[in-house]
mmCIF file of the N, C-alpha and C atoms, coordinates in Angstrom:
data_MODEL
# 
_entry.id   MODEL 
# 
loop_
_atom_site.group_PDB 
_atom_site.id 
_atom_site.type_symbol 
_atom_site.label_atom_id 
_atom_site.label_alt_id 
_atom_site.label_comp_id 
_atom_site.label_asym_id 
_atom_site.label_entity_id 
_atom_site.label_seq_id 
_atom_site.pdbx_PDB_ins_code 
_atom_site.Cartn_x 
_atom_site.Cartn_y 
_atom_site.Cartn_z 
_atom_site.occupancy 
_atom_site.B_iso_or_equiv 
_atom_site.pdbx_formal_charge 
_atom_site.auth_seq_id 
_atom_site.auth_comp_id 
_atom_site.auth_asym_id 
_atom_site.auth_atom_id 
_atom_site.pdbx_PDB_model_num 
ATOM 1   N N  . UNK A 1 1  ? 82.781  68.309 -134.875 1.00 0.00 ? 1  UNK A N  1 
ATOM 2   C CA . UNK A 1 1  ? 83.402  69.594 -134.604 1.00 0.00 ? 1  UNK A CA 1 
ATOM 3   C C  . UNK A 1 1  ? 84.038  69.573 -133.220 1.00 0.00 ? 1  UNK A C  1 
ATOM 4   N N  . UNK A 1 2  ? 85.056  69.954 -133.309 1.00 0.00 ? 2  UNK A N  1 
ATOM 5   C CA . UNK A 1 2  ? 85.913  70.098 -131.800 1.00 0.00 ? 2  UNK A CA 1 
ATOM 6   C C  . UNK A 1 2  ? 85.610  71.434 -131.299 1.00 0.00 ? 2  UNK A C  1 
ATOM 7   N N  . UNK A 1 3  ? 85.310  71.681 -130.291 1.00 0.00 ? 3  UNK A N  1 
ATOM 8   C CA . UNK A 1 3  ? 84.623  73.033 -129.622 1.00 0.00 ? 3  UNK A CA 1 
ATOM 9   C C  . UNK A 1 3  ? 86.142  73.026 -128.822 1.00 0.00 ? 3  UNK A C  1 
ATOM 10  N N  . UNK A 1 4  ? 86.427  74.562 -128.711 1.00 0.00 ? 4  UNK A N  1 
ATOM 11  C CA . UNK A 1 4  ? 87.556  74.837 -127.506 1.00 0.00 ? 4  UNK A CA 1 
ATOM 12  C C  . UNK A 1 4  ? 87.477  75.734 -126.727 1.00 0.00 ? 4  UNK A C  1 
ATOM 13  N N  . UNK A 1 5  ? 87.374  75.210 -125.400 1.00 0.00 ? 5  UNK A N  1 
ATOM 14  C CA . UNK A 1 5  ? 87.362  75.658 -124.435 1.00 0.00 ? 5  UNK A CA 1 
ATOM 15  C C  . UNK A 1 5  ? 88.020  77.068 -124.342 1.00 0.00 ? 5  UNK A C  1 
ATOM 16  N N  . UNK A 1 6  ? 87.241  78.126 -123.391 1.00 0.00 ? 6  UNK A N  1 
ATOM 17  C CA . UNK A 1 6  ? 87.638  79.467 -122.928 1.00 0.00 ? 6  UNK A CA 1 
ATOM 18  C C  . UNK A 1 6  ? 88.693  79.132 -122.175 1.00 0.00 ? 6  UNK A C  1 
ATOM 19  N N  . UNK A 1 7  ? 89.878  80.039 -121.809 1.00 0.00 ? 7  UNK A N  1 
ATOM 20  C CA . UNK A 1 7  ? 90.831  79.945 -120.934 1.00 0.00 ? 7  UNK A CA 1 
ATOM 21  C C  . UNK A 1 7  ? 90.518  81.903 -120.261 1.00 0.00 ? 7  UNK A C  1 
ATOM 22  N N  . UNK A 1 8  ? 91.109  81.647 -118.936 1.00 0.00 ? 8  UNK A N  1 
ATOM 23  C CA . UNK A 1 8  ? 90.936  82.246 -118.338 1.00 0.00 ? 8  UNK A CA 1 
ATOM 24  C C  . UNK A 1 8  ? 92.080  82.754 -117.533 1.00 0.00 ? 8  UNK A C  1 
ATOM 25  N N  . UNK A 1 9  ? 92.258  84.066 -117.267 1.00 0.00 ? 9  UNK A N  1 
ATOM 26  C CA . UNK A 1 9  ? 94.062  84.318 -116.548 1.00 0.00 ? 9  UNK A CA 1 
ATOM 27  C C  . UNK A 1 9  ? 93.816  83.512 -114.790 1.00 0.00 ? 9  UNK A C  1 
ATOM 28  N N  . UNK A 1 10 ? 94.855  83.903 -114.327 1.00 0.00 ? 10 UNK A N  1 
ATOM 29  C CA . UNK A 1 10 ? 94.845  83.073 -113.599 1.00 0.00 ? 10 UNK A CA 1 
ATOM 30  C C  . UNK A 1 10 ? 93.636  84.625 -112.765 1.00 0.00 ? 10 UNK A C  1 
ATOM 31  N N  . UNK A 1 11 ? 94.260  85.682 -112.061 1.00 0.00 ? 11 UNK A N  1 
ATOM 32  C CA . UNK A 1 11 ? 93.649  86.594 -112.008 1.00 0.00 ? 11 UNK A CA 1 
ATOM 33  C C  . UNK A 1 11 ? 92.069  86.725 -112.004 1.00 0.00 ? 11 UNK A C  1 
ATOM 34  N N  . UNK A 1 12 ? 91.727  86.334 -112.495 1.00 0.00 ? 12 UNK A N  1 
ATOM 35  C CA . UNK A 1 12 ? 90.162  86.114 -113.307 1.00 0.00 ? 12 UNK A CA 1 
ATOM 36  C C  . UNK A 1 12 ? 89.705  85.033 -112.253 1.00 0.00 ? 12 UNK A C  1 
ATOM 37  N N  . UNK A 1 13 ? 90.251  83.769 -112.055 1.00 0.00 ? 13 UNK A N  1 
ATOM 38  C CA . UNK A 1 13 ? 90.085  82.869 -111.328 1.00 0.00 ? 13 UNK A CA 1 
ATOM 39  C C  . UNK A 1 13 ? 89.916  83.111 -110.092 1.00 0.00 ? 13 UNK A C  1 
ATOM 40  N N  . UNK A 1 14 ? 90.942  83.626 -109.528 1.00 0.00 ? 14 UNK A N  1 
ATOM 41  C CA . UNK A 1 14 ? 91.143  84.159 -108.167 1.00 0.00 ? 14 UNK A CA 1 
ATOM 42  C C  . UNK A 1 14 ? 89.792  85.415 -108.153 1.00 0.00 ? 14 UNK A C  1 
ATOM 43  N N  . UNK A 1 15 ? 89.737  86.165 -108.847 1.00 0.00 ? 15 UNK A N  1 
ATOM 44  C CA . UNK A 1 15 ? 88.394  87.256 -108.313 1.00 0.00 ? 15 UNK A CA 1 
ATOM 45  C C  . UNK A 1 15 ? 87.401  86.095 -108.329 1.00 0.00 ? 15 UNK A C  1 
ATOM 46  N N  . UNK A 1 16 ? 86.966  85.541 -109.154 1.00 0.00 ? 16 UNK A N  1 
ATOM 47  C CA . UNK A 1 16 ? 85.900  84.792 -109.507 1.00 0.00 ? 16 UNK A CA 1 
ATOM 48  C C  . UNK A 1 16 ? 85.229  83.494 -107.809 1.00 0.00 ? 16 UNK A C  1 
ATOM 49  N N  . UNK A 1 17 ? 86.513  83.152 -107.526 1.00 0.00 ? 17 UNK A N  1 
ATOM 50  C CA . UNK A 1 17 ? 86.463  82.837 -106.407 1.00 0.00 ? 17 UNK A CA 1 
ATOM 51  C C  . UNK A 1 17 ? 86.757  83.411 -105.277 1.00 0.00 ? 17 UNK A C  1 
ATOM 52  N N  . UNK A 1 18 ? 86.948  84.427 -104.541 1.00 0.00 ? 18 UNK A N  1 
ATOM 53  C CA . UNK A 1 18 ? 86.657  85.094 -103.896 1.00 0.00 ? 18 UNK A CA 1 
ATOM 54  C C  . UNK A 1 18 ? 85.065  85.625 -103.765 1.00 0.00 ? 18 UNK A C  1 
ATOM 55  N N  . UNK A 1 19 ? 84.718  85.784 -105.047 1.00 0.00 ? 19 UNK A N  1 
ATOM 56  C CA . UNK A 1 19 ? 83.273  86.239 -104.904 1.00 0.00 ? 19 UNK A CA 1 
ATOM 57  C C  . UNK A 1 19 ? 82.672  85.161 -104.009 1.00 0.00 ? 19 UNK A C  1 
ATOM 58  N N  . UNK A 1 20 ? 83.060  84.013 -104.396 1.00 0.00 ? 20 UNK A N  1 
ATOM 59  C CA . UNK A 1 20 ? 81.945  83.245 -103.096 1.00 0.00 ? 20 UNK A CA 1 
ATOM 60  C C  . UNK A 1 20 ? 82.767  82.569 -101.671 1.00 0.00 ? 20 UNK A C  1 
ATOM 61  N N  . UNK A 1 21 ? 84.282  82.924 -101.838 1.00 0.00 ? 21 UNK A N  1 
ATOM 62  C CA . UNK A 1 21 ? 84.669  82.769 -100.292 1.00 0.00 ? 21 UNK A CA 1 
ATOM 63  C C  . UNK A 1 21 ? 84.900  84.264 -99.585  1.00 0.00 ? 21 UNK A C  1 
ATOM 64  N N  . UNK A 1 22 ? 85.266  85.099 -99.736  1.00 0.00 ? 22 UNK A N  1 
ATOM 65  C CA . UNK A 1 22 ? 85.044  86.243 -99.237  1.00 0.00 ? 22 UNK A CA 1 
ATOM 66  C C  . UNK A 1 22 ? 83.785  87.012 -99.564  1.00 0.00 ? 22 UNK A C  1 
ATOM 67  N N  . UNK A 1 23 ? 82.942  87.188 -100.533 1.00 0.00 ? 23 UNK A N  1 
ATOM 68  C CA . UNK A 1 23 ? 82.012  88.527 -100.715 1.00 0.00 ? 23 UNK A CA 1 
ATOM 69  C C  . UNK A 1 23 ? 80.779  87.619 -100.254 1.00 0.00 ? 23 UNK A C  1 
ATOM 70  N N  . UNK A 1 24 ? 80.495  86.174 -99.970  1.00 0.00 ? 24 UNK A N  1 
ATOM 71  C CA . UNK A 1 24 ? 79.159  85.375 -99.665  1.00 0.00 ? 24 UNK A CA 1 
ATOM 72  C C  . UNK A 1 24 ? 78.381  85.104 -100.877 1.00 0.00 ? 24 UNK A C  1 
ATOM 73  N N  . UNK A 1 25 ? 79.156  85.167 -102.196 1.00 0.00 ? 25 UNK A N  1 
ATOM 74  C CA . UNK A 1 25 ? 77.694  84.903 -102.771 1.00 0.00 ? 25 UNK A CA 1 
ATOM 75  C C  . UNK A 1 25 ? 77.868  83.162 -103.185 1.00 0.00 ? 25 UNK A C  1 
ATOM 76  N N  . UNK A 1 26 ? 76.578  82.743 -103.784 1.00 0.00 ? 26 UNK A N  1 
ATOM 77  C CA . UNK A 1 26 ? 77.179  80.744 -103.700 1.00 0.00 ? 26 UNK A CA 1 
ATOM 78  C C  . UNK A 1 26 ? 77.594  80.590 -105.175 1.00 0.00 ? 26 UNK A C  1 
ATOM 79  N N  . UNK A 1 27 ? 77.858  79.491 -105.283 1.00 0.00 ? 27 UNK A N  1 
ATOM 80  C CA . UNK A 1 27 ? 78.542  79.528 -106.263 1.00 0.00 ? 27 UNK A CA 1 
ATOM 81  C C  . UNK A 1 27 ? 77.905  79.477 -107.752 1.00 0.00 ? 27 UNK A C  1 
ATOM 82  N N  . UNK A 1 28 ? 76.570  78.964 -107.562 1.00 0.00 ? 28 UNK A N  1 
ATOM 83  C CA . UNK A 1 28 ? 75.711  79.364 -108.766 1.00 0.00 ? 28 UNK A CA 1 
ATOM 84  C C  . UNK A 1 28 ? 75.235  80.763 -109.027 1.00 0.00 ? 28 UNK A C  1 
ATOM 85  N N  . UNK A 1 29 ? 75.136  81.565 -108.132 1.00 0.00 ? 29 UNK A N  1 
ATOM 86  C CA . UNK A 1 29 ? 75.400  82.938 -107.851 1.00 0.00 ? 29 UNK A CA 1 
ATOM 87  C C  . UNK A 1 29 ? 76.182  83.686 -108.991 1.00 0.00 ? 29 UNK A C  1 
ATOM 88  N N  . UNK A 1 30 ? 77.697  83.142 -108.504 1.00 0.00 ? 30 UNK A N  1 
ATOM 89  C CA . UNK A 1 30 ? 79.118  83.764 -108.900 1.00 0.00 ? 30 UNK A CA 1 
ATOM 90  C C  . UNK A 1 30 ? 78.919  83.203 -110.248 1.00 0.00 ? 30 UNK A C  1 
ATOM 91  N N  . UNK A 1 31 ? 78.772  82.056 -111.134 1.00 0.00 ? 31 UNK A N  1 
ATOM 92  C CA . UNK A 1 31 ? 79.012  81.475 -112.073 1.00 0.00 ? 31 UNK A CA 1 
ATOM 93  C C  . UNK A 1 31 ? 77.876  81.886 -113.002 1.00 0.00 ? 31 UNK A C  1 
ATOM 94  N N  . UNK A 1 32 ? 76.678  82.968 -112.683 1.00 0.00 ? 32 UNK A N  1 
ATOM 95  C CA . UNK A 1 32 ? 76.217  83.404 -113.437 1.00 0.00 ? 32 UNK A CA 1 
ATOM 96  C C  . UNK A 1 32 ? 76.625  84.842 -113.372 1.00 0.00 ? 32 UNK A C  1 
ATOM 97  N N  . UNK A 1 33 ? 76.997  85.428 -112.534 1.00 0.00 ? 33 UNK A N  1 
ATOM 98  C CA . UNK A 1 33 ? 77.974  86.880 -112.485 1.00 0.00 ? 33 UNK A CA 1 
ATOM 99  C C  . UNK A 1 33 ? 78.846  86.800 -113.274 1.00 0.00 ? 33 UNK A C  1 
ATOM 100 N N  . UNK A 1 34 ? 79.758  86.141 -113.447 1.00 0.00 ? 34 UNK A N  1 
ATOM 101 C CA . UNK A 1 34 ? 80.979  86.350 -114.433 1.00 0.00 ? 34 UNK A CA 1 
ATOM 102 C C  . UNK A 1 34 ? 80.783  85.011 -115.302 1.00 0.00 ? 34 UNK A C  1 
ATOM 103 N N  . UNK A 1 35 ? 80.007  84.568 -116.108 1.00 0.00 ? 35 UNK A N  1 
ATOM 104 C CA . UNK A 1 35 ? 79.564  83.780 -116.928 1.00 0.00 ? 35 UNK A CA 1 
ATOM 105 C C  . UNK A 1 35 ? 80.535  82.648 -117.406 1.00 0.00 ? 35 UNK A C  1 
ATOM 106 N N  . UNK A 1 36 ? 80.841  81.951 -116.754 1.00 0.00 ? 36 UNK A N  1 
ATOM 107 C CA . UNK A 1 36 ? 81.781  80.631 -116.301 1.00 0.00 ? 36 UNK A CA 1 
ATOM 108 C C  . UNK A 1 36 ? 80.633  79.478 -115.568 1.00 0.00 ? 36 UNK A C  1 
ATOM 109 N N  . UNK A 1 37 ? 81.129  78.232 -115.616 1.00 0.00 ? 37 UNK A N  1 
ATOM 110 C CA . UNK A 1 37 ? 80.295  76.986 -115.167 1.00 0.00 ? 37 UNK A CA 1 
ATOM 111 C C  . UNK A 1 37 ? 80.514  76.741 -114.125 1.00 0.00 ? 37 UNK A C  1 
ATOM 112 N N  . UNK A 1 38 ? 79.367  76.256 -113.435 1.00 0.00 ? 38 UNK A N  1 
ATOM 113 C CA . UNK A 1 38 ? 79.179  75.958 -111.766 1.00 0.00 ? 38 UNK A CA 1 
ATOM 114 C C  . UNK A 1 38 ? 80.748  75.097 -111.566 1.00 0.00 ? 38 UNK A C  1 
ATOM 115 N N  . UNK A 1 39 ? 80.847  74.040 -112.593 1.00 0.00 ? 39 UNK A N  1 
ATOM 116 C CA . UNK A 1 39 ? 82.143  73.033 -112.534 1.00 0.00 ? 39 UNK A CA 1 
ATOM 117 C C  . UNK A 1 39 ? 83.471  73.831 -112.365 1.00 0.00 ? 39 UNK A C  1 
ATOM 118 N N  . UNK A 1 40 ? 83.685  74.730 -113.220 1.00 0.00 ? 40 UNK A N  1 
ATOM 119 C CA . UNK A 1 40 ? 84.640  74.979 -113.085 1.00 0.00 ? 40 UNK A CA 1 
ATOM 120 C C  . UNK A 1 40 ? 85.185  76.350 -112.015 1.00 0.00 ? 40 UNK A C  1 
ATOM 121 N N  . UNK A 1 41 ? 84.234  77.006 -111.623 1.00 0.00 ? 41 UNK A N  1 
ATOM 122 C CA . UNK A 1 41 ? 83.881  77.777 -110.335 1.00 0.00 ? 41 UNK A CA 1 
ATOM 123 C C  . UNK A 1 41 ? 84.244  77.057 -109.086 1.00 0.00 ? 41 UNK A C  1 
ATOM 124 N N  . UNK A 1 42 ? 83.404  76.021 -108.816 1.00 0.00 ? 42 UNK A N  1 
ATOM 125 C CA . UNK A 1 42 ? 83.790  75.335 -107.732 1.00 0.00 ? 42 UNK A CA 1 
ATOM 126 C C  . UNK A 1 42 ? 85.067  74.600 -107.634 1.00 0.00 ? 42 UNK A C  1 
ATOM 127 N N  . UNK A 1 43 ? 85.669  74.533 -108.583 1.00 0.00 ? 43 UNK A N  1 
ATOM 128 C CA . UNK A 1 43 ? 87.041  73.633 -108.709 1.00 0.00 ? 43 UNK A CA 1 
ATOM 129 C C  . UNK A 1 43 ? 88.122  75.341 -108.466 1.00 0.00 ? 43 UNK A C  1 
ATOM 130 N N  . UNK A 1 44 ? 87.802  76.450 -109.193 1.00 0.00 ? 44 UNK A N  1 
ATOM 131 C CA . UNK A 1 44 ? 88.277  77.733 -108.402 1.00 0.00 ? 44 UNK A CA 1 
ATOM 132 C C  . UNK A 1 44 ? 88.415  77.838 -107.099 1.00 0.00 ? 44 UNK A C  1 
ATOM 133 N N  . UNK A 1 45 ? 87.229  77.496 -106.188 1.00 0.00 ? 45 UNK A N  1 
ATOM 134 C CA . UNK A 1 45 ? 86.659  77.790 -105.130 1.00 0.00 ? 45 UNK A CA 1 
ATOM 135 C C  . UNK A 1 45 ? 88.052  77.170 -103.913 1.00 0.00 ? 45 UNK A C  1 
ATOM 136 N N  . UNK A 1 46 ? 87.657  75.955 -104.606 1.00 0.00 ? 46 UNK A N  1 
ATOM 137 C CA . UNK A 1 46 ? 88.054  74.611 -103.810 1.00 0.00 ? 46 UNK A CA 1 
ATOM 138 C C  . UNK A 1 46 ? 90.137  74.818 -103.873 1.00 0.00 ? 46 UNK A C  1 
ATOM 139 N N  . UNK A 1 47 ? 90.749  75.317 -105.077 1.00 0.00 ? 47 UNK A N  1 
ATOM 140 C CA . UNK A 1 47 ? 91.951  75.488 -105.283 1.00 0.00 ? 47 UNK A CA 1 
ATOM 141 C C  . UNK A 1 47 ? 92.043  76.253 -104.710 1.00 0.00 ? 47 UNK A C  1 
ATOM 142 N N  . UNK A 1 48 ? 91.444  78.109 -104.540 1.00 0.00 ? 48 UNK A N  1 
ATOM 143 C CA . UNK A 1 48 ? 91.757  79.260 -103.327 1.00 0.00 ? 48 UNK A CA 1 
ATOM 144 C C  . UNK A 1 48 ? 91.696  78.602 -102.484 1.00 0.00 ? 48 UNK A C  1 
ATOM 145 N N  . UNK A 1 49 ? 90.814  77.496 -101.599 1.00 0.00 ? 49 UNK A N  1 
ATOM 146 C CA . UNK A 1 49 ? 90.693  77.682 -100.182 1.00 0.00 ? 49 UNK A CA 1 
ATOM 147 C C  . UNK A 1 49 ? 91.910  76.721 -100.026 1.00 0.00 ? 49 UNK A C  1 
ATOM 148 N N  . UNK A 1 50 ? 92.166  75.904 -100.503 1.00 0.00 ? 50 UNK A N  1 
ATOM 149 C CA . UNK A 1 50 ? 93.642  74.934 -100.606 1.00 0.00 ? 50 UNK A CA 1 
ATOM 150 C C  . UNK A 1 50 ? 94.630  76.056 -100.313 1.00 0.00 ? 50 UNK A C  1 
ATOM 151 N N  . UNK A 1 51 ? 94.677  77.032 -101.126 1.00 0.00 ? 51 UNK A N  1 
ATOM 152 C CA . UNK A 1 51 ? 96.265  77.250 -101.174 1.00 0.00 ? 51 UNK A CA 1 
ATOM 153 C C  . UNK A 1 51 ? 95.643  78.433 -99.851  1.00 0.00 ? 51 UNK A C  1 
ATOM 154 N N  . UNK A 1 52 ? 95.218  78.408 -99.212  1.00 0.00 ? 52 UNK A N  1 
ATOM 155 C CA . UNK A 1 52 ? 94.604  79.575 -98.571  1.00 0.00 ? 52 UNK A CA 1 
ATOM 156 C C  . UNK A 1 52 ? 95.316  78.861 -97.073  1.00 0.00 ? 52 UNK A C  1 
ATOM 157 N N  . UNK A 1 53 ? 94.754  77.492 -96.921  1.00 0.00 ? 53 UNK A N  1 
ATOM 158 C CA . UNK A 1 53 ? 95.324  76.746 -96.116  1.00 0.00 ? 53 UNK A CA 1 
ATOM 159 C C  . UNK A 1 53 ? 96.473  75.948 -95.992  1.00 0.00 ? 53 UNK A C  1 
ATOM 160 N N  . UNK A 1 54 ? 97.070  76.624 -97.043  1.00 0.00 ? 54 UNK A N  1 
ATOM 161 C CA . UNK A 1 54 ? 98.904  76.090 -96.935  1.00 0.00 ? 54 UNK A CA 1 
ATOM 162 C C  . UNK A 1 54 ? 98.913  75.178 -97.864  1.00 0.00 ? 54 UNK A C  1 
ATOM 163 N N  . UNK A 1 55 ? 98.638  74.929 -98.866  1.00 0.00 ? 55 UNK A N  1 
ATOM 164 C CA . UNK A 1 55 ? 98.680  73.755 -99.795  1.00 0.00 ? 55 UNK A CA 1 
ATOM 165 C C  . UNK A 1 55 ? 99.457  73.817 -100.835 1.00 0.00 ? 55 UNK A C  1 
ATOM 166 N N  . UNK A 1 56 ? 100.286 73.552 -101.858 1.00 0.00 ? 56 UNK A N  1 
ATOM 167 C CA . UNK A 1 56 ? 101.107 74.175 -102.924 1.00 0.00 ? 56 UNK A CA 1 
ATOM 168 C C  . UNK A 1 56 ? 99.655  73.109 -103.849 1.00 0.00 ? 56 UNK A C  1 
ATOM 169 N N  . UNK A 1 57 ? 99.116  74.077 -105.052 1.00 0.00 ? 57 UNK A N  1 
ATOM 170 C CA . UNK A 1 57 ? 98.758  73.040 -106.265 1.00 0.00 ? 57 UNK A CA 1 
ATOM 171 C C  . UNK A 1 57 ? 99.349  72.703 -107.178 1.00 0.00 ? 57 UNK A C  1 
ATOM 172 N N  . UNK A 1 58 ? 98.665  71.698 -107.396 1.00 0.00 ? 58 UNK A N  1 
ATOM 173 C CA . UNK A 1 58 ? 99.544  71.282 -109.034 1.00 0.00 ? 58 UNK A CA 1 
ATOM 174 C C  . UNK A 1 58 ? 99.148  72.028 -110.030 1.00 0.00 ? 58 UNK A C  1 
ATOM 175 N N  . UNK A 1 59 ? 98.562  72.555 -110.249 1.00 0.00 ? 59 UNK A N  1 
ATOM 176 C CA . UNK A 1 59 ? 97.663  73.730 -110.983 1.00 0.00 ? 59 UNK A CA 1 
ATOM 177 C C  . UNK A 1 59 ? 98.146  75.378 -110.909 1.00 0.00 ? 59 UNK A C  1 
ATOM 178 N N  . UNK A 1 60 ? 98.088  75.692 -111.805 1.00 0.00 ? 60 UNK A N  1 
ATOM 179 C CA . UNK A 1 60 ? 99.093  77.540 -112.097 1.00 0.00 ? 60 UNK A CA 1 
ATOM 180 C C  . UNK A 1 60 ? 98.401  78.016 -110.438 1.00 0.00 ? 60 UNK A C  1 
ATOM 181 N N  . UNK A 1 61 ? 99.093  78.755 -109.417 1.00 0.00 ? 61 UNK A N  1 
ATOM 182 C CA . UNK A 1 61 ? 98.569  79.104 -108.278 1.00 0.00 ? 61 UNK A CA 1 
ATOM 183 C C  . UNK A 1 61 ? 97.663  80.129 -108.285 1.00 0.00 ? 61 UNK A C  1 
ATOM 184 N N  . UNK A 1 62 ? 96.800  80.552 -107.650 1.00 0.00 ? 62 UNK A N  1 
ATOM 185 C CA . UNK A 1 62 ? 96.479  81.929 -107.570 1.00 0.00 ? 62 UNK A CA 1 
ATOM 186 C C  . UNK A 1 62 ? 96.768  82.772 -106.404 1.00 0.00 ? 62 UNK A C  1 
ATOM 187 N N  . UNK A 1 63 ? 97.439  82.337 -105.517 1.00 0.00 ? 63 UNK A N  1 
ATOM 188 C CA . UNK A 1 63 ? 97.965  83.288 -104.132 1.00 0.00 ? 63 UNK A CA 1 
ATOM 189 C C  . UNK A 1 63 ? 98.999  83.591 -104.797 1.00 0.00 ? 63 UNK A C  1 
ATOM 190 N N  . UNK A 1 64 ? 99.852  85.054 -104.269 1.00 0.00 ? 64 UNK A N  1 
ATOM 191 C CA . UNK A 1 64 ? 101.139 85.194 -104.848 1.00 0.00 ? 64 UNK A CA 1 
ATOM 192 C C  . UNK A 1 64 ? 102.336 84.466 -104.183 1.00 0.00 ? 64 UNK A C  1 
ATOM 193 N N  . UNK A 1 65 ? 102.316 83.793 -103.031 1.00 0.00 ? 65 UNK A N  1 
ATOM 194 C CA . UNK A 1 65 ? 102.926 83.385 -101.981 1.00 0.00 ? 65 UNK A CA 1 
ATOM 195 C C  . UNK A 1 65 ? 102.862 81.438 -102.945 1.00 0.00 ? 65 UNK A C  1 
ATOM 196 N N  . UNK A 1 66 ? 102.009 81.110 -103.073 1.00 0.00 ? 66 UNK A N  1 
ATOM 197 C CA . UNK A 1 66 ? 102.076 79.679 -103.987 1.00 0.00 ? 66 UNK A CA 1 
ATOM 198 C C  . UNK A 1 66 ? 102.836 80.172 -105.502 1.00 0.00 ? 66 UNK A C  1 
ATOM 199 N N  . UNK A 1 67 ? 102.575 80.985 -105.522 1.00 0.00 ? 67 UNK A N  1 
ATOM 200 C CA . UNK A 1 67 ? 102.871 81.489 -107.180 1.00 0.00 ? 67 UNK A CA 1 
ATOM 201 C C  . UNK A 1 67 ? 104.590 81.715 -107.221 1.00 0.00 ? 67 UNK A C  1 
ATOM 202 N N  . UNK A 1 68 ? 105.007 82.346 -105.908 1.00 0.00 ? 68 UNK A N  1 
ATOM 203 C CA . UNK A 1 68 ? 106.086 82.208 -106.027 1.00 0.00 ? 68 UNK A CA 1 
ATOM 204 C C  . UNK A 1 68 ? 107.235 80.928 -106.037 1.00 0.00 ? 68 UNK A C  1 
ATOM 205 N N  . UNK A 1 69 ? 106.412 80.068 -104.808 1.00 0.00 ? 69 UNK A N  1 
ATOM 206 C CA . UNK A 1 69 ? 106.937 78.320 -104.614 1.00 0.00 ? 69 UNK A CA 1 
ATOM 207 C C  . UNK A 1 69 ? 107.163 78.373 -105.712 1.00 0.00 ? 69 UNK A C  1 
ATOM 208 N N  . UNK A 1 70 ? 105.584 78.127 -106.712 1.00 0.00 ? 70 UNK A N  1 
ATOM 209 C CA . UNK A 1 70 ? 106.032 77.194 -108.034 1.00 0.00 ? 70 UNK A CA 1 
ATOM 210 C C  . UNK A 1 70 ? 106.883 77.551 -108.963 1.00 0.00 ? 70 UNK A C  1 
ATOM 211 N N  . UNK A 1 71 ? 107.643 79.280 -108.931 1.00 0.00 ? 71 UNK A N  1 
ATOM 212 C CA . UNK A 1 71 ? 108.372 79.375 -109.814 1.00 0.00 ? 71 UNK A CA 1 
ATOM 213 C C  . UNK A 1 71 ? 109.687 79.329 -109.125 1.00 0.00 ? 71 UNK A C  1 
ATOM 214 N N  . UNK A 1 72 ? 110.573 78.906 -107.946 1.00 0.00 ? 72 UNK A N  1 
ATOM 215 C CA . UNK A 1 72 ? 111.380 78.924 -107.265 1.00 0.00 ? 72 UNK A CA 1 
ATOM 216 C C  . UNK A 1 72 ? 111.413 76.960 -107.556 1.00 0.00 ? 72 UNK A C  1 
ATOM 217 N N  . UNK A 1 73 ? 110.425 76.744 -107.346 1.00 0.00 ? 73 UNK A N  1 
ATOM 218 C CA . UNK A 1 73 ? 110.240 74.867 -107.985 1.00 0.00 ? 73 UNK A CA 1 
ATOM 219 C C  . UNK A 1 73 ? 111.115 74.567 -108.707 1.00 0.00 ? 73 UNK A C  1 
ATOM 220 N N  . UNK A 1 74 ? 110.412 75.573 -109.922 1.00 0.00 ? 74 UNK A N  1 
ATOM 221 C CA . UNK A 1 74 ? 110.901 75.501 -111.659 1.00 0.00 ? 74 UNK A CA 1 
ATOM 222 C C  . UNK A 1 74 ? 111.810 75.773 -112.112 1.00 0.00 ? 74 UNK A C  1 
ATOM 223 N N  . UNK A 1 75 ? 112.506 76.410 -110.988 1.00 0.00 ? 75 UNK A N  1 
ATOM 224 C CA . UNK A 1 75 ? 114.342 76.800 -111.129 1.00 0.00 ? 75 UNK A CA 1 
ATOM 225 C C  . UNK A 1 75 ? 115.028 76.015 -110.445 1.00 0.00 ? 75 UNK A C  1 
ATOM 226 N N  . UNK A 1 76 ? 114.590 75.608 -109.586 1.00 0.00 ? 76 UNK A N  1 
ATOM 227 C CA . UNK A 1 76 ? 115.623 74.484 -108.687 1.00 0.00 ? 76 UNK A CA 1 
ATOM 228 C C  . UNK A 1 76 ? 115.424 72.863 -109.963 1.00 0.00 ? 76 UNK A C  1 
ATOM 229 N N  . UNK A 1 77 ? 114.437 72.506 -110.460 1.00 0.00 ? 77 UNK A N  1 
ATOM 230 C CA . UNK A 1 77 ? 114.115 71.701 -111.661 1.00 0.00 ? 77 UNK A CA 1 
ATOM 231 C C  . UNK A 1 77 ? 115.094 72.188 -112.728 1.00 0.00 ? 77 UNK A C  1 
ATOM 232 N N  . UNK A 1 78 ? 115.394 73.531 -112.829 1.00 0.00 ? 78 UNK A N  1 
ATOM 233 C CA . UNK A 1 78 ? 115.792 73.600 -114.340 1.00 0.00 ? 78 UNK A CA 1 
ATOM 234 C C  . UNK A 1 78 ? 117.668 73.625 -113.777 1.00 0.00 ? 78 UNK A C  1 
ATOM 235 N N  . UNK A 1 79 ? 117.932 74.054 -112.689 1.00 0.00 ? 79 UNK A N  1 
ATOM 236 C CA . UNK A 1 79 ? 119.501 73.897 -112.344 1.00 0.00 ? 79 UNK A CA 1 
ATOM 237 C C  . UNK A 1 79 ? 119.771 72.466 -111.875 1.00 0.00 ? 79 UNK A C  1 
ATOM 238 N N  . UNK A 1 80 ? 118.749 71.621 -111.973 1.00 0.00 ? 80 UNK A N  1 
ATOM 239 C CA . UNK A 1 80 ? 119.317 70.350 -111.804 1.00 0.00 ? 80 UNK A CA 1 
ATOM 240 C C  . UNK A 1 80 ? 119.137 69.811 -113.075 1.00 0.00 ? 80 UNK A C  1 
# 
C-alpha cells in the first residue's frame, strides 16, 4: 500500500514555525500542538530562520519578501 503524505499550505508552515522561533516553545512541543512530525517541523524551523536571514529557498517561501523573489524569478524564467 502506498500511504500519502499530508500537505500543508505554506501558511500553516510558517505559524507552525514561529511557534518555536518566536512564541519559545521546542520543537517537540510545537509538533505535538499542531500534530505534524518533529522531522518535518524542524526542517520548517530551519527554512523560516534561513529566509529570516536573507536566504532565497529552493522550497515554496514562507516570508512574503522571499515569496515575492521567487515569483519575480519565475517571470524573468518564463520571458526568457
Amino acid at each position: 500500500m502506498n500511504k500519502q503524505r499530508p500537505t500543508y499550505s505554506v501558511q500553516f508552515k510558517k505559524e507552525a514555525a514561529e511557534l518555536v522561533i518566536d512564541k519559545g516553545y521546542s520543537i517537540q512541543e510545537a509538533s505535538s500542538a499542531v500534530g505534524v512530525s518533529i522531522t518535518a517541523l524542524r526542517r520548517w524551523v530551519h527554512q523560516l530562520q534561513s529566509e529570516r536571514g536573507g536566504e532565497t529557498p529552493l522550497a515554496k517561501a514562507m516570508s512574503a519578501e522571499h515569496l515575492r523573489i521567487q515569483e519575480l524569478e519565475a517571470k524573468i524564467k518564463q520571458i526568457e
